[in-house]
Biopython code that builds the backbone (N, CA, C, O; Angstrom):
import numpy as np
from Bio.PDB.StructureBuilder import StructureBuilder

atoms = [
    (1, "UNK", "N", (-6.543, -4.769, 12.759)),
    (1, "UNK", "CA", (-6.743, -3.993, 13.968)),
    (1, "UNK", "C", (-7.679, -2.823, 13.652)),
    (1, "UNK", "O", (-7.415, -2.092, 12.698)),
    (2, "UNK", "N", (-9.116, -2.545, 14.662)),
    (2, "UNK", "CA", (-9.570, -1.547, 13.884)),
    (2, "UNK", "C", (-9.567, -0.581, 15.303)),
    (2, "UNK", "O", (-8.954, -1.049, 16.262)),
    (3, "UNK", "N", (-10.347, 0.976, 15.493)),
    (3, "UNK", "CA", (-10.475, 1.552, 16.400)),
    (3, "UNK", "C", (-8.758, 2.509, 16.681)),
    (3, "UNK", "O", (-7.793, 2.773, 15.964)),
    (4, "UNK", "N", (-9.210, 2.814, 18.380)),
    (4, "UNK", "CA", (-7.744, 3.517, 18.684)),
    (4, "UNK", "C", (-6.606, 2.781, 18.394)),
    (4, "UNK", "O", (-5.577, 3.389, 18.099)),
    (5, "UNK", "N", (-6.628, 1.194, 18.441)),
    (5, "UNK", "CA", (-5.201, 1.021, 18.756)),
    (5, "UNK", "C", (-4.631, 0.465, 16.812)),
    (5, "UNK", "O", (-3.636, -0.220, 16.575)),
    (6, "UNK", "N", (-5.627, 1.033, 15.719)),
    (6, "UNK", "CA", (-5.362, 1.213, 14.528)),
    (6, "UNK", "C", (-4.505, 2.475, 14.101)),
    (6, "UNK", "O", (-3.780, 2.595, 13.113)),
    (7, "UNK", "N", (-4.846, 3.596, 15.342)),
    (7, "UNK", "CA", (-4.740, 4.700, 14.991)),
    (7, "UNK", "C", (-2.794, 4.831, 15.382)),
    (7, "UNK", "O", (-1.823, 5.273, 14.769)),
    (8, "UNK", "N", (-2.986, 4.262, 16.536)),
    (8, "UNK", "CA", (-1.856, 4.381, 17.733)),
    (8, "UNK", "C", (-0.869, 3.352, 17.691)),
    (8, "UNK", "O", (0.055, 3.610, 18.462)),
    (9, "UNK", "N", (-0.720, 2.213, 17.033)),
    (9, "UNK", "CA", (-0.274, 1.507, 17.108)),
    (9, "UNK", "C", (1.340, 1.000, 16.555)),
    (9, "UNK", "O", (2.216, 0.288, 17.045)),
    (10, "UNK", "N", (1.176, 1.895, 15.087)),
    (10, "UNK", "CA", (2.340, 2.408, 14.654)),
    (10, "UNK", "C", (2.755, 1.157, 12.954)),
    (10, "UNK", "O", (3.607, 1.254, 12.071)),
    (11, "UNK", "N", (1.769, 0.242, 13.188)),
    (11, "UNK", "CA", (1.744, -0.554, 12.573)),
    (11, "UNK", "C", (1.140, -0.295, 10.996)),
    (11, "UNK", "O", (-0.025, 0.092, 10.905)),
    (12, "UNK", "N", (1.896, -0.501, 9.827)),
    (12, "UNK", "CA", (0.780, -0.074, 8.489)),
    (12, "UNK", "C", (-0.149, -1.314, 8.141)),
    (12, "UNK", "O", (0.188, -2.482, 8.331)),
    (13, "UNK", "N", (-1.072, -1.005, 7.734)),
    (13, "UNK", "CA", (-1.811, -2.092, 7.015)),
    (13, "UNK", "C", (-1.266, -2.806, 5.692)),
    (13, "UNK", "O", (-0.829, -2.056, 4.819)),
    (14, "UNK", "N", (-1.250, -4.003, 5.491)),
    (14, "UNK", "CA", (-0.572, -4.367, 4.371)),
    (14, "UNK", "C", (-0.687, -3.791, 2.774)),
    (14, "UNK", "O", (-1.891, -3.593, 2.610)),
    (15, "UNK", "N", (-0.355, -3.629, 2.204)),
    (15, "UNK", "CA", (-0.282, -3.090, 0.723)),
    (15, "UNK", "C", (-0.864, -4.126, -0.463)),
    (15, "UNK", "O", (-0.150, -5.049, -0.853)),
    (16, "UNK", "N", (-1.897, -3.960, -0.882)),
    (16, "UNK", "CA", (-2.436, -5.266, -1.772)),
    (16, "UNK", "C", (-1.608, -5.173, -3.190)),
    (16, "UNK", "O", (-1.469, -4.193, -3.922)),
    (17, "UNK", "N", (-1.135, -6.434, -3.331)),
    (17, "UNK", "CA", (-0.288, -7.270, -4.503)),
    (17, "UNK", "C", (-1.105, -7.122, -5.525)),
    (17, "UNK", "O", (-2.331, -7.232, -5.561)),
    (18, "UNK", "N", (-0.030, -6.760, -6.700)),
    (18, "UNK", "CA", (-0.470, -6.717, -7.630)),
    (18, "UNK", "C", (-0.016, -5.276, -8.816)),
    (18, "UNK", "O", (0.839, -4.459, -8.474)),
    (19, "UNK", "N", (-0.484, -5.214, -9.695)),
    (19, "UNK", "CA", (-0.674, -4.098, -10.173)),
    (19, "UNK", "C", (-1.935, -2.970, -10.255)),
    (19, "UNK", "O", (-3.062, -3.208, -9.821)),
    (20, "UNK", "N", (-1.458, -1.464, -11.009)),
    (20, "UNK", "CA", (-2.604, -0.592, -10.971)),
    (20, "UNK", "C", (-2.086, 0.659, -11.881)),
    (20, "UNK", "O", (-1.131, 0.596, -12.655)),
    (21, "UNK", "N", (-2.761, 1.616, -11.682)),
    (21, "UNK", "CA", (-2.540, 2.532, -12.259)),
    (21, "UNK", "C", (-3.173, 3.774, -11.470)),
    (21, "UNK", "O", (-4.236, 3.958, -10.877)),
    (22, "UNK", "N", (-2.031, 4.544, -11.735)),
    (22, "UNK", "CA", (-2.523, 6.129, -10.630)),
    (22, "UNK", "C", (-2.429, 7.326, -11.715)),
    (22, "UNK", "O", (-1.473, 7.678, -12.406)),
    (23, "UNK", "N", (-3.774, 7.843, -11.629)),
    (23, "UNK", "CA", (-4.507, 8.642, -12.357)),
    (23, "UNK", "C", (-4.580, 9.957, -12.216)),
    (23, "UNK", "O", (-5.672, 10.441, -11.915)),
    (24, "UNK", "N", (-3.437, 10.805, -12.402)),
    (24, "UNK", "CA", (-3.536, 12.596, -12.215)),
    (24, "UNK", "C", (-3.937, 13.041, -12.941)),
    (24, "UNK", "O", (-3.501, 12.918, -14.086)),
    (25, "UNK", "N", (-5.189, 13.940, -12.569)),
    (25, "UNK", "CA", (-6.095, 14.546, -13.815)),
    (25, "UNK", "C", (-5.559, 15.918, -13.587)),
    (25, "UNK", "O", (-5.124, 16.309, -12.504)),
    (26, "UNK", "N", (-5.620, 16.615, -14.674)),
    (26, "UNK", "CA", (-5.586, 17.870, -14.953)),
    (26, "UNK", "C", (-6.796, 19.033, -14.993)),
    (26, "UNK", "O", (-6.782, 20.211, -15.349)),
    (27, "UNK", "N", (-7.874, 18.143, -14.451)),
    (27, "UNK", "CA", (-9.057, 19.285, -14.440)),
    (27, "UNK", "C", (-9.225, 19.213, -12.761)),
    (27, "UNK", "O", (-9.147, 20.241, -12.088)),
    (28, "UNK", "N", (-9.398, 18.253, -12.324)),
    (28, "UNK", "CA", (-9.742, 18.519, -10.135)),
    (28, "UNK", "C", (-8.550, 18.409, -9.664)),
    (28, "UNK", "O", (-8.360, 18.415, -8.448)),
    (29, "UNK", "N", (-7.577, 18.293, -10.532)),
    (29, "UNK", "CA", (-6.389, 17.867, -9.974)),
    (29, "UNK", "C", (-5.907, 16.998, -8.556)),
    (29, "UNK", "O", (-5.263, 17.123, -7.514)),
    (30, "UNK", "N", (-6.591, 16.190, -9.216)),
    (30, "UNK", "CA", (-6.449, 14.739, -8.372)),
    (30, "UNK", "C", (-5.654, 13.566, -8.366)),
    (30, "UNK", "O", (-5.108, 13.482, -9.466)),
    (31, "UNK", "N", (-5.281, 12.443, -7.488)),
    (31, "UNK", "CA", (-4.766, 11.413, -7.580)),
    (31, "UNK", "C", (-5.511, 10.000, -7.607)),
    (31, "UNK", "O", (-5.424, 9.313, -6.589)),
    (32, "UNK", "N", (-6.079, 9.622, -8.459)),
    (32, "UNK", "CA", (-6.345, 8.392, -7.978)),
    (32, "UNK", "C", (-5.819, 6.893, -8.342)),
    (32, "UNK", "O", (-5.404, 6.589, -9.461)),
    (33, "UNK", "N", (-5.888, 6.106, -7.363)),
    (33, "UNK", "CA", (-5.267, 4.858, -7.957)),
    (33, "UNK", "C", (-6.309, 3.396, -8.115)),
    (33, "UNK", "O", (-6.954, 2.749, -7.290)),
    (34, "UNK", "N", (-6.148, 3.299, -9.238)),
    (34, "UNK", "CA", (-7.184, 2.214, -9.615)),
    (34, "UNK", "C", (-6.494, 0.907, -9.604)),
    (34, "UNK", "O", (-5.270, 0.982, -9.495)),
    (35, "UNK", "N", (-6.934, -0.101, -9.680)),
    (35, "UNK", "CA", (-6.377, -1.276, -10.134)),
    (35, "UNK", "C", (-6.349, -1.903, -11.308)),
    (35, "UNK", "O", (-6.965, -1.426, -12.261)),
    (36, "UNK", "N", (-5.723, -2.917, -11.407)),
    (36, "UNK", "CA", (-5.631, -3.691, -12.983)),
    (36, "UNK", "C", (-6.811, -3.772, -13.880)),
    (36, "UNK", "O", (-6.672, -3.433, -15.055)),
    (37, "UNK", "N", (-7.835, -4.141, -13.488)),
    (37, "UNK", "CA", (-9.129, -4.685, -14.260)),
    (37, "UNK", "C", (-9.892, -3.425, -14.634)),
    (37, "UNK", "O", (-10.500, -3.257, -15.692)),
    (38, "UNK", "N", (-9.763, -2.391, -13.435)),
    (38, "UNK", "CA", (-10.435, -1.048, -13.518)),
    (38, "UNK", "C", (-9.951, -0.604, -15.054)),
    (38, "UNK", "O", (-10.583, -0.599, -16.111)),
    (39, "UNK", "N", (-8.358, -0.176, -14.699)),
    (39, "UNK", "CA", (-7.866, 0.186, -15.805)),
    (39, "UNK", "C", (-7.568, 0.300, -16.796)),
    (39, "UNK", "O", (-7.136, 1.276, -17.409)),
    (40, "UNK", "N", (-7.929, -1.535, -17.314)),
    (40, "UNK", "CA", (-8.082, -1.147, -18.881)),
    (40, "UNK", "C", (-9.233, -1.536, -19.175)),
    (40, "UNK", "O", (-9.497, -2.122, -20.225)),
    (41, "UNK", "N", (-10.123, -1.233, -18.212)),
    (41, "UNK", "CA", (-11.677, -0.459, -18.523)),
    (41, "UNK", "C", (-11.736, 1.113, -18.587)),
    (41, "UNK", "O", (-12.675, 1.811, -18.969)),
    (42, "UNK", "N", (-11.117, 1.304, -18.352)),
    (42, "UNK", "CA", (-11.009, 3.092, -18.270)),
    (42, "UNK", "C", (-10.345, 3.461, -19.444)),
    (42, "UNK", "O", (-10.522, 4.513, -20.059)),
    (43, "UNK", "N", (-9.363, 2.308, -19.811)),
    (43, "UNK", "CA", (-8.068, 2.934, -20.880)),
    (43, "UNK", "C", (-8.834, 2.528, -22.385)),
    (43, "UNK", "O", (-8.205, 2.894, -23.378)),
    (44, "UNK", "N", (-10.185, 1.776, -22.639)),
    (44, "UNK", "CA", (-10.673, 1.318, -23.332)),
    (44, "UNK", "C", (-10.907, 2.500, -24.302)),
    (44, "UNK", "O", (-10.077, 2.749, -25.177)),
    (45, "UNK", "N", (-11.953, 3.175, -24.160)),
    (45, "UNK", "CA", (-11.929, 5.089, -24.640)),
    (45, "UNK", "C", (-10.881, 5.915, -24.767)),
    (45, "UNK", "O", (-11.119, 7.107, -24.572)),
    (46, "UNK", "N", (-9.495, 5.522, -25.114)),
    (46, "UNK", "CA", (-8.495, 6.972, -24.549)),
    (46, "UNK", "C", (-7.756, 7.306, -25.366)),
    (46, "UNK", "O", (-7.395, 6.418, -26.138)),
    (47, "UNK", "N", (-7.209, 8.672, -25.572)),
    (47, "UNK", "CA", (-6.434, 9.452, -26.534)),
    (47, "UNK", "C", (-5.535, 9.096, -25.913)),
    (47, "UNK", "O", (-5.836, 8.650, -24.805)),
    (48, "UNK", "N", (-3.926, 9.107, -26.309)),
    (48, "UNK", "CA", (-2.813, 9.216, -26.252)),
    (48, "UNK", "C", (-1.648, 9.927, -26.868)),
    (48, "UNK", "O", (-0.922, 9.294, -27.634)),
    (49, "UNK", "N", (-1.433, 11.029, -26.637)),
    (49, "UNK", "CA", (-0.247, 12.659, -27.088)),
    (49, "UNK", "C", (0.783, 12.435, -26.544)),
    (49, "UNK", "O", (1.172, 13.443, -25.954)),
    (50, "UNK", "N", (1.600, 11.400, -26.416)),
    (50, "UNK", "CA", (3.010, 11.912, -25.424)),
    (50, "UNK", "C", (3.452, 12.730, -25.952)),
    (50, "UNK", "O", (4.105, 13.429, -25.178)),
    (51, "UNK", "N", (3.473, 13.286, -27.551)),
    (51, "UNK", "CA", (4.564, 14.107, -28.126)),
    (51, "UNK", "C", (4.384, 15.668, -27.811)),
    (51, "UNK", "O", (5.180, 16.488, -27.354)),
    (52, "UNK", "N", (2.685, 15.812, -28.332)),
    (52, "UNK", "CA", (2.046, 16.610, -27.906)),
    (52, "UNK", "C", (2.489, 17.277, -27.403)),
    (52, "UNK", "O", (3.377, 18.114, -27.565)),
    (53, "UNK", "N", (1.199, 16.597, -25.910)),
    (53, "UNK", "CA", (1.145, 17.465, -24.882)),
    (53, "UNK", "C", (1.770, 16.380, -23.809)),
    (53, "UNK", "O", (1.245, 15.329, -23.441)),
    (54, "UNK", "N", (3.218, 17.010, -23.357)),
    (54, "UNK", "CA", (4.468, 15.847, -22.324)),
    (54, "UNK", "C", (3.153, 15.940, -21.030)),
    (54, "UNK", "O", (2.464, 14.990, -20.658)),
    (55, "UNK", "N", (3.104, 16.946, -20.675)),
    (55, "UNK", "CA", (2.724, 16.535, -18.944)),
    (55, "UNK", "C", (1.703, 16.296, -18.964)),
    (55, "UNK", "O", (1.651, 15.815, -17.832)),
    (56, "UNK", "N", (0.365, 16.179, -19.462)),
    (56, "UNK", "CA", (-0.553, 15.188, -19.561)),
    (56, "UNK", "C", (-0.916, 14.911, -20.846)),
    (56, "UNK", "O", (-1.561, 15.621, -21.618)),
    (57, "UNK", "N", (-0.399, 13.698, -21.038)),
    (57, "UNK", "CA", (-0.638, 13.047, -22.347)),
    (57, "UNK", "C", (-2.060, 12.711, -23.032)),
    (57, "UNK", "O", (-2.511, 13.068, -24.121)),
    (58, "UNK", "N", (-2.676, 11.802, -21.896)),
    (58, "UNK", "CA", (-3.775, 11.213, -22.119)),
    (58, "UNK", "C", (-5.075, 11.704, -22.297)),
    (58, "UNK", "O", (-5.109, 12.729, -21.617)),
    (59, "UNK", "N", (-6.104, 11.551, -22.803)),
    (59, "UNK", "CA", (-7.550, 11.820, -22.828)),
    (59, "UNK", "C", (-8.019, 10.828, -22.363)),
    (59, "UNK", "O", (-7.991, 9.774, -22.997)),
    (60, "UNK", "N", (-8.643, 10.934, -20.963)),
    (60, "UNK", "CA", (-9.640, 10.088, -21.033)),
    (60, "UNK", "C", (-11.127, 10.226, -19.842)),
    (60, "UNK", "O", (-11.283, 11.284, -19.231)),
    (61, "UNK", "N", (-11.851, 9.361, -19.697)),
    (61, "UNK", "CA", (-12.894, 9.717, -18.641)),
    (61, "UNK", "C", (-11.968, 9.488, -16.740)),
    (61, "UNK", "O", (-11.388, 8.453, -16.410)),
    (62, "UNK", "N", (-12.095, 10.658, -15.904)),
    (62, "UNK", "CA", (-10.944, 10.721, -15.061)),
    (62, "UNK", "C", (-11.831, 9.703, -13.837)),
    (62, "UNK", "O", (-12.667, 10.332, -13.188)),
    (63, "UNK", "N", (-11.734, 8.708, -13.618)),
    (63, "UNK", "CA", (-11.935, 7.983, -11.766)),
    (63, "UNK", "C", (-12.162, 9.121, -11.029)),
    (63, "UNK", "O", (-13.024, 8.793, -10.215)),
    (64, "UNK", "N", (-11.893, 10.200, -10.868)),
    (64, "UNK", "CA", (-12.472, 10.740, -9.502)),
    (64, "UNK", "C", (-13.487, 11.840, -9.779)),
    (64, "UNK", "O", (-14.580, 11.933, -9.222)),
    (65, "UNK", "N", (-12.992, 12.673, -10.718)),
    (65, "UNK", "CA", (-14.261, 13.491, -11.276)),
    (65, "UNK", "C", (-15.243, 12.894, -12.158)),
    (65, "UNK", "O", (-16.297, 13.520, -12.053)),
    (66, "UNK", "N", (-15.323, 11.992, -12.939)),
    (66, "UNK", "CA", (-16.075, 11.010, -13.644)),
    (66, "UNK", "C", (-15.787, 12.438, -14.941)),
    (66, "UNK", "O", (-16.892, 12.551, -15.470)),
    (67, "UNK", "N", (-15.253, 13.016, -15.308)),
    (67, "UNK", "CA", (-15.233, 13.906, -16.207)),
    (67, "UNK", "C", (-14.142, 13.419, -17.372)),
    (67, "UNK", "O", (-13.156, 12.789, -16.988)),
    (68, "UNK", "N", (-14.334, 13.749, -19.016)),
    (68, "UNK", "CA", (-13.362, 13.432, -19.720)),
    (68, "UNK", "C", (-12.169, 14.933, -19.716)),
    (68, "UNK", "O", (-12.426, 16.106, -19.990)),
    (69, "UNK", "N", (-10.789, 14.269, -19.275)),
    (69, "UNK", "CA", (-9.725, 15.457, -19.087)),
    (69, "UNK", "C", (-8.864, 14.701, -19.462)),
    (69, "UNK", "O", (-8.862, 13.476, -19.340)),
    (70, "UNK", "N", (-7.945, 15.472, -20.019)),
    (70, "UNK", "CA", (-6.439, 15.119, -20.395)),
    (70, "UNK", "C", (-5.327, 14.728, -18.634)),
    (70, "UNK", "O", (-4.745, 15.569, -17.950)),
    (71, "UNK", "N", (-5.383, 13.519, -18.446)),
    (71, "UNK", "CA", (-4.323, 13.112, -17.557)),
    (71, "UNK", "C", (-3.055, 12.519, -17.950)),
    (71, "UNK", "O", (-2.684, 12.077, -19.037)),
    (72, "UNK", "N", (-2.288, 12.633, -16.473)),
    (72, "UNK", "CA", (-0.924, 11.658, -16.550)),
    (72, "UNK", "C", (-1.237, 10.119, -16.017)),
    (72, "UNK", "O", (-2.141, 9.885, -15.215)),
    (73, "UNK", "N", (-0.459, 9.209, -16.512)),
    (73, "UNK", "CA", (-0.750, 8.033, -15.879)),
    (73, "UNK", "C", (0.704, 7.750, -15.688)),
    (73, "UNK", "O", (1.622, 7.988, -16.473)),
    (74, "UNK", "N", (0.761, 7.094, -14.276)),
    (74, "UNK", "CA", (1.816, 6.229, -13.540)),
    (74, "UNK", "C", (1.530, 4.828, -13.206)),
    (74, "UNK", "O", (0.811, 4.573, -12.240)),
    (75, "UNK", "N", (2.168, 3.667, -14.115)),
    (75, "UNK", "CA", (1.946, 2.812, -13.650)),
    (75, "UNK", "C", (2.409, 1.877, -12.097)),
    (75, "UNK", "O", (3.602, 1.575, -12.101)),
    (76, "UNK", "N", (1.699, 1.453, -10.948)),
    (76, "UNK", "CA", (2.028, 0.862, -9.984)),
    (76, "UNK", "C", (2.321, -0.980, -9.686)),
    (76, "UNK", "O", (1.470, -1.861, -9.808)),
    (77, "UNK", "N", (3.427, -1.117, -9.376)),
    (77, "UNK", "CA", (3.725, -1.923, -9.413)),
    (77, "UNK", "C", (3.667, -2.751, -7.857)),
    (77, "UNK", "O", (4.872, -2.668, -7.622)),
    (78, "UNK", "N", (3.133, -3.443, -6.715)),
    (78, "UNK", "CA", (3.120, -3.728, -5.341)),
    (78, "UNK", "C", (4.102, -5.574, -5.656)),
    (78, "UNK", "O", (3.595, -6.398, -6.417)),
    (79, "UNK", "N", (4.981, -5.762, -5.179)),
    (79, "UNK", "CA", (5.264, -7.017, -5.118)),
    (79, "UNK", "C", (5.007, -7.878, -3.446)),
    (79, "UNK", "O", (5.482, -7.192, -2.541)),
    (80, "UNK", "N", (4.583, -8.748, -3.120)),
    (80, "UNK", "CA", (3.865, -9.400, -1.995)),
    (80, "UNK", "C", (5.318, -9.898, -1.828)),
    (80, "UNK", "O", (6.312, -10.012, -2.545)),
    (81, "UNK", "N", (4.789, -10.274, 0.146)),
    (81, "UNK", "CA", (6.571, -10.821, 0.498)),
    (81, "UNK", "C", (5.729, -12.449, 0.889)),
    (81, "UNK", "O", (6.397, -13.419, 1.247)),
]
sb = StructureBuilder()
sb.init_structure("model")
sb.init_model(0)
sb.init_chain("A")
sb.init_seg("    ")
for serial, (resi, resn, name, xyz) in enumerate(atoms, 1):
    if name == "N":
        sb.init_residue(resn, " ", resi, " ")
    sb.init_atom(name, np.array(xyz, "f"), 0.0, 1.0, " ", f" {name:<3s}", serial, name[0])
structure = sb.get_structure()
């Protein structure tokens, strides 16, 4: 459904299956969520501190600022009906 009755309708758009990964950076402080293939293209380059540093562990280049920052990662899980 696209237009007003997308807006009005009350209905969500479906949720795409699969897995991903959602990306909180610590420098724009952002959210982004990538998908499977993205992600361990992204995770290819990356530091890893859990002991470190707890609330953002990771080093790596961030999806939304294109900048290298220490983030959190949450992995996403969508199961299809």
């Amino acid at each position: 459904m696209h237009g007003k009755r997308a807006l009005y309708s009350g209905e969500h758009p479906p949720q795409a299956r699969g897995a991903g990964i959602t990306v909180h950076c610590s420098r724009c402080a952002g959210a982004t969520t990538v998908g499977a293939r993205r992600a361990l293209l992204l995770l290819a380059p990356s530091l890893h501190l859990p002991v470190i540093r707890p609330r953002y562990p990771s080093l790596l280049r961030c999806p939304g600022c294109h900048r290298v920052s220490w983030v959190r990662l949450v992995l996403r899980v969508t199961a299809g009906t």
